[in-house]
N, C-alpha and C positions, 0 to 999 in steps of 0.2 A: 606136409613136409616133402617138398623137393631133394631127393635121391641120385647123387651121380656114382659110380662104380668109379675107381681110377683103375690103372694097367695092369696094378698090383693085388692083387685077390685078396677080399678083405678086407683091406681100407675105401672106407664110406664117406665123402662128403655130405652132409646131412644142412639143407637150409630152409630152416623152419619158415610158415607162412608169417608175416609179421604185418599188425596192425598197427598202421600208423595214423595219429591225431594232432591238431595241435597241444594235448595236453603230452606227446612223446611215443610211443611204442611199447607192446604186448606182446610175447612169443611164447609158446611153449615151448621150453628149452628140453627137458625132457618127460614123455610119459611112458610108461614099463608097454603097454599093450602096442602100442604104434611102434615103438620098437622094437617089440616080438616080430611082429608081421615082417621086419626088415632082415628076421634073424637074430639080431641083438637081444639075448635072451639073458647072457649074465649078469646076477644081481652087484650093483651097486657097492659098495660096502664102504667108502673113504672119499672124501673131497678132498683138495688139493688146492692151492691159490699161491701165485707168486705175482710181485710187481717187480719191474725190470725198466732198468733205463734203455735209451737204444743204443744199439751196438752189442750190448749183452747177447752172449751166446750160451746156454742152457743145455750141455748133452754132449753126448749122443749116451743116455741111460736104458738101462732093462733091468729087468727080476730075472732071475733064474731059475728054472725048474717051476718045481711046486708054486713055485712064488711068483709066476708071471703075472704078469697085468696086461689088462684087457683097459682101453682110455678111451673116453669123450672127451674130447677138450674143445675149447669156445676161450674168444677172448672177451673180455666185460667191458675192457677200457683201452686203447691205443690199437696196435696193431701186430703179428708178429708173419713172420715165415716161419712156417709147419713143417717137420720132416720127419717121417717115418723111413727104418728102414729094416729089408726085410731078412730075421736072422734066423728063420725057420728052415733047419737043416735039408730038409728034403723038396722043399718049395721049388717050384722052377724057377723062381724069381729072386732064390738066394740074392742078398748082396745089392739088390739095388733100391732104389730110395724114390722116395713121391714128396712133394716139398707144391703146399698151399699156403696164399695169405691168407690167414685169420683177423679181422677187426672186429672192433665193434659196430662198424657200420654198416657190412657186409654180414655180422650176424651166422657166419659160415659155422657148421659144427665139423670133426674130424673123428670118425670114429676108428682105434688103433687098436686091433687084435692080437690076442696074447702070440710071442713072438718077433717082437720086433723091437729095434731103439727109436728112443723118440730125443727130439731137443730143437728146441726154436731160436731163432735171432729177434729180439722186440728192434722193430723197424720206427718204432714212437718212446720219446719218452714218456713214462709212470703206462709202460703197457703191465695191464693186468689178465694172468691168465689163470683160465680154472681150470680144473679138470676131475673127472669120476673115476675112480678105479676099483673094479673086483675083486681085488686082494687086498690085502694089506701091506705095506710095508714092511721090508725087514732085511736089517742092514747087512745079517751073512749073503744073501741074495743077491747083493748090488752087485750090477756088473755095468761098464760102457764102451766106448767106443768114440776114437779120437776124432773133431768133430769136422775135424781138417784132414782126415785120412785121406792120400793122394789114389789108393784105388777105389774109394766110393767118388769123387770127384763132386761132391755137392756145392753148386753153384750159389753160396751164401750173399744175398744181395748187399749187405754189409762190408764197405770196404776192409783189408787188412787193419789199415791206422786207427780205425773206429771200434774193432772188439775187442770187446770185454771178457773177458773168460776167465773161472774160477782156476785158480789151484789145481784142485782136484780134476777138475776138467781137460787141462794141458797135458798132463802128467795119464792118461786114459789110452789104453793100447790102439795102432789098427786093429782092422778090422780081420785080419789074416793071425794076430797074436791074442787078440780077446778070445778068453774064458768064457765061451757060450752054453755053458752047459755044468 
């Protein structure tokens, strides 16, 4: 497995070796020991999976407290833009954001340590993405962050006219009025 560090301390691009045949492709997507060695030591505990048209905007989500999550996420099927950003009070890196394509064809993993919000634009329709988390879910915990906040400035490749965005998602404070804590 191929290893890239990004600017933000932390978040791990992770792309596994993959055999390819004409009968299709092989990867270890995850195993516990190879990802000790990386660091990545918390255990597992919850999968996750959503399919999303494109244009759909997903986020900008986090847990709170006790309840953070720790994410691998991998797309299965289409494509998406990946963004993490980072809400770790004392980080030098408060406040700014790393944003990766994930496909299936590129096979790319994102590893997202507890601290931070996450939410992707699927750039393909019927994108399907998975993801592992450490914790569990729990809905007093929910907290996010508006995914068009004009001081994180994330460059979503998705035009205006084209997204999708839930309810709940619109209605999600900046980044300066979110409940981090």
């Amino acid at each position: 497995m191929r290893v890239t560090y990004t600017p933000i301390k932390g978040l791990l691009i992770l792309q596994p070796k993959v055999f390819a045949d004409e009968r299709g492709y092989f990867f270890e997507s995850y195993q516990m020991r190879r990802f000790a060695e990386l660091g990545i030591i918390e255990p597992f505990v919850q999968d996750n999976q959503s399919i999303s048209a494109y244009g759909t905007i997903r986020g900008l989500h986090f847990q709170r407290g006790e309840y953070a999550q720790a994410k691998l996420v991998q797309v299965l099927s289409g494509a998406v833009y990946d963004v993490a950003v980072d809400l770790r009070p004392d980080s030098p890196t408060f406040g700014q954001w790393y944003g990766i394509e994930l496909s299936a064809e590129n096979h790319t993993m994102f590893y997202i340590p507890r601290g931070f919000a996450h939410g992707f634009a699927a750039l393909a329709n019927h994108s399907v993405f998975f993801y592992k988390c450490d914790n569990y879910y729990c809905p007093e915990a929910d907290g996010g962050v508006f995914y068009d906040d004009k001081e994180l400035n994330i460059n979503w490749p998705v035009p205006p006219q084209d997204r999708i965005i839930s309810a709940k998602d619109e209605k999600l404070p900046s980044l300066a009025d979110a409940k981090l804590v």
